[in-house]
C-alpha angles and dihedrals in degrees: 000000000000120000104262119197126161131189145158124256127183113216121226138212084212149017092229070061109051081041098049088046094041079053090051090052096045094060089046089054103249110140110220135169122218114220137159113282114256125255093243089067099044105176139094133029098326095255124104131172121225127223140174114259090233091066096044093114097040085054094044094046086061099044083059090056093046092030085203115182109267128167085215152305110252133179114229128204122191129202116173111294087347127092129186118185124194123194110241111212118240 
C-alpha cells in the first residue's frame, strides 16, 4: 500500500504575498510551510503555504479579515507518485 498524506495550500499572486500572510499566521499561531505550489494548481507566483486541513477554517477565517491576494485555497491528496487537488470554496 502506497504512502498517503493530505493536506491544504493557499495559492499566491506573489511570493512578497505568500511571505506577508505566512507572516499574519505565524503570529496567530498557526504553523504553515511554505512549498512550491503543485502542478496540478498551476497558477500564480509558484509559492504556496501549507496548512493542516484541521485548521482550514481558522485559516480561511483570517484570510477574510487580511483579504490578501491569493490565486486560491485546495485540498491535496498524495498517494504515492499521484496527486489530486480540489478547490475549497472561500
Amino acid at each position: 500500500m502506497a504512502f498517503q498524506e493530505s493536506f491544504d495550500i493557499l495559492s499566491f499572486r506573489s511570493r512578497q504575498h505568500a511571505f506577508h500572510f505566512s507572516q499574519i499566521l505565524r503570529e496567530r499561531g498557526i504553523s504553515t510551510q511554505m512549498m512550491s505550489t503543485p502542478r496540478e494548481v498551476a497558477l500564480g507566483c509558484g509559492l504556496s503555504l501549507r496548512f493542516s486541513p484541521y485548521l482550514a477554517s481558522r485559516v480561511l477565517n483570517i484570510y477574510r479579515q487580511f483579504n490578501s491576494p491569493i490565486i486560491g485555497c485546495y485540498h491535496v491528496v498524495r498517494t504515492g507518485a499521484d496527486t489530486r487537488v480540489t478547490r475549497i470554496p472561500i
